[in-house]
N, C-alpha and C positions, 0 to 999 in steps of 0.2 A: 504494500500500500504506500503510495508517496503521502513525504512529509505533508500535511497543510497545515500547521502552525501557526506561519504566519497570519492565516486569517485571522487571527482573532488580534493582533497588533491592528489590522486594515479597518477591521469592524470599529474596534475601539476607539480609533483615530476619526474614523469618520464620524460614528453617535457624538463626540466629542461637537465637531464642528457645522454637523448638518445645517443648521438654523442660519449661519451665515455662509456655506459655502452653496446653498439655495437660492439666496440674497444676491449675491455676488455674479454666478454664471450666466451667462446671456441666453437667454431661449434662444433657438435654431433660428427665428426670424432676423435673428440681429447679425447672424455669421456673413464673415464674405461670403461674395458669391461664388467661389470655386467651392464651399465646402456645401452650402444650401444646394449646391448642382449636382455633386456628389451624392448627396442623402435622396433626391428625387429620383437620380437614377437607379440607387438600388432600391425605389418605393418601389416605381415602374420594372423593373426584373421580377422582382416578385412577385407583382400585382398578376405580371401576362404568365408567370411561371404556374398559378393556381395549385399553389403544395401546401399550404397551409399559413397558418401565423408565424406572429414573426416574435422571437423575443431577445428585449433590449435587455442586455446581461449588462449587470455595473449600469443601472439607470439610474442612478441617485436620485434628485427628489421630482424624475417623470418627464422633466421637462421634453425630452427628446423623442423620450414615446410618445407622448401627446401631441408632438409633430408628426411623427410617422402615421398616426391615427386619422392625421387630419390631410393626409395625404394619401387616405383610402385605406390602409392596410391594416388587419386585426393583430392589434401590437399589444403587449404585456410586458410587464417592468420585472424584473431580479436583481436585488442588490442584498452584497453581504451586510448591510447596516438597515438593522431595525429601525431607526431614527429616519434614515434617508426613506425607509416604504412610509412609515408612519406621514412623513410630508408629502410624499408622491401622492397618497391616497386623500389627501386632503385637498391636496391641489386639484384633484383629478378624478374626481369622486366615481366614474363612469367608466375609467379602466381599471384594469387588474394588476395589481402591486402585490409580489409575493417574496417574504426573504429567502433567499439562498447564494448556493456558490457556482461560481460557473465552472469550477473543480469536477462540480457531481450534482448537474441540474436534474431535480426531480421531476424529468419527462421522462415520454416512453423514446422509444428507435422511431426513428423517421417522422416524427413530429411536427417539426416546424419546418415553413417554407424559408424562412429567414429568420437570419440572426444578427444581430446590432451589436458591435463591441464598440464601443463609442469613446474612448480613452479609459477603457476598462481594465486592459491587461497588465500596464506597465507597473503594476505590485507587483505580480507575481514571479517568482524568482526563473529566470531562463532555464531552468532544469525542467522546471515544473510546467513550460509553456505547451510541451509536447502534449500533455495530461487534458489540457487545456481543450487545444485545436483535438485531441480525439474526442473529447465530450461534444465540441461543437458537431465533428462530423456524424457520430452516432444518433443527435437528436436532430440533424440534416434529412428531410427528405431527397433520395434523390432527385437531379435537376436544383438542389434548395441554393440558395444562395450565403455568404455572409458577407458583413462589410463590416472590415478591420480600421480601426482610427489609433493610431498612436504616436508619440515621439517617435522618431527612432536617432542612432548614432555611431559609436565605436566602442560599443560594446560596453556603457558607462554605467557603473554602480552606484549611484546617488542616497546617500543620507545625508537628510535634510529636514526643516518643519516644517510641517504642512500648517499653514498660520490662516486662519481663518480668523475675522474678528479678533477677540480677548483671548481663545480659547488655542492656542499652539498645540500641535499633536505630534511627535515622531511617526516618520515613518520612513518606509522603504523603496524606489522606485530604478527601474532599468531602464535602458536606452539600447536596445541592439539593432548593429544593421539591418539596412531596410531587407537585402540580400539575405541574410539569417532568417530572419522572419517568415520571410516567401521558404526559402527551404525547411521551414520547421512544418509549414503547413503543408506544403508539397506532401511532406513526409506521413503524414495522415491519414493523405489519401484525396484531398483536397485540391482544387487544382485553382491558382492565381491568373484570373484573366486579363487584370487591368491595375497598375500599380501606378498611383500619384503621388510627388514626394512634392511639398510647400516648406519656404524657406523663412519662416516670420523670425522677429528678432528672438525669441522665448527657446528656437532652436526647431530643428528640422520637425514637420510634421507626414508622417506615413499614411497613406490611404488605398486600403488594396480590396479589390472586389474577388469576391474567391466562391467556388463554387462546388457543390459536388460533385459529380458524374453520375447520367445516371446507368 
């Protein structure tokens, strides 16, 4: 069984901050428009794919699901912090906000038509990402799609606080090549059709639409 430990440092740190890291993040309406083009065009993969729902793993308090909702597609939220569902479901009284890990999403095989990783992964420790991409592909219907959003970099092991508000948190985050990345998924079983790398000052952003086979 792999370590997941950490999760409960991720959890912690974010119940800590929720309330201002809710406050703070821009709903999808506000994003450039290369990332708001991005998120349409994996609405529109899924929407004509007809595999099912989609679920935002790491939705913190809904925001983005409630995009993708409003962009046609039957979307539901999972984050490791009870604090972040408890806001989601307050904000959002109409969709479905459930905690868990995207380690070991409590779905069945072939589930979902889509999956949202929305800067969700980069907690989790590079050993562990493998673990990861097979959970998403197992609960992948074939044809299903997902789309990856993260830093990526040279391989950078980041500890740092995650400062929200009054309320500072430890925590842990990665940065691996974009390249790494694609072959961790590769390796799944997955297959990467379309990879965007953005260069904002905050540091490289990754954007890869990846999909099953069916």
């Amino acid at each position: 069984m792999p370590d997941t430990s950490y999760l409960s440092a991720v959890r912690e740190s974010y119940d800590t901050v929720a309330a201002d890291y809710a406050a703070s993040v821009k709903p999808p309406a506000e994003l450039d428009p290369v990332s708001r083009a991005m998120l349409a065009a994996f609405a529109e993969l899924v929407r004509d794919s007809g595999r099912g729902p989609v679920a935002d793993v790491g939705c913190g308090p809904g925001k983005v699901t409630a995009h993708l909702a409003g962009l046609g597609l039957s979307a539901f939220g999972v984050d490791v912090s009870p604090k972040m569902i408890e806001l989601a479901r307050k904000a959002h009284p109409d969709l479905r906000f459930t905690v868990g890990s995207m380690t070991a999403l409590e779905l069945g095989d072939h589930e979902l038509g889509g999956i949202l990783a929305y800067y969700s992964t980069h907690h989790t420790p590079p050993e562990l990402l493998r673990v990861v991409f097979a959970e998403f592909h197992r609960t992948l219907a074939p044809g299903g799609y997902l789309m990856l959003v993260c830093r990526v970099g040279k391989g950078e092991h980041l500890s740092r606080t995650l400062a929200y508000g009054d309320h500072p948190a430890p925590f842990e985050s990665y940065r691996l090549p974009a390249d790494r990345i694609s072959e961790l998924l590769e390796q799944t079983g997955l297959v990467v059709t379309a990879r965007l790398l953005q260069g904002p000052a905050e540091g490289t952003v990754g954007s890869f639409m990846v999909r099953r086979p069916e």
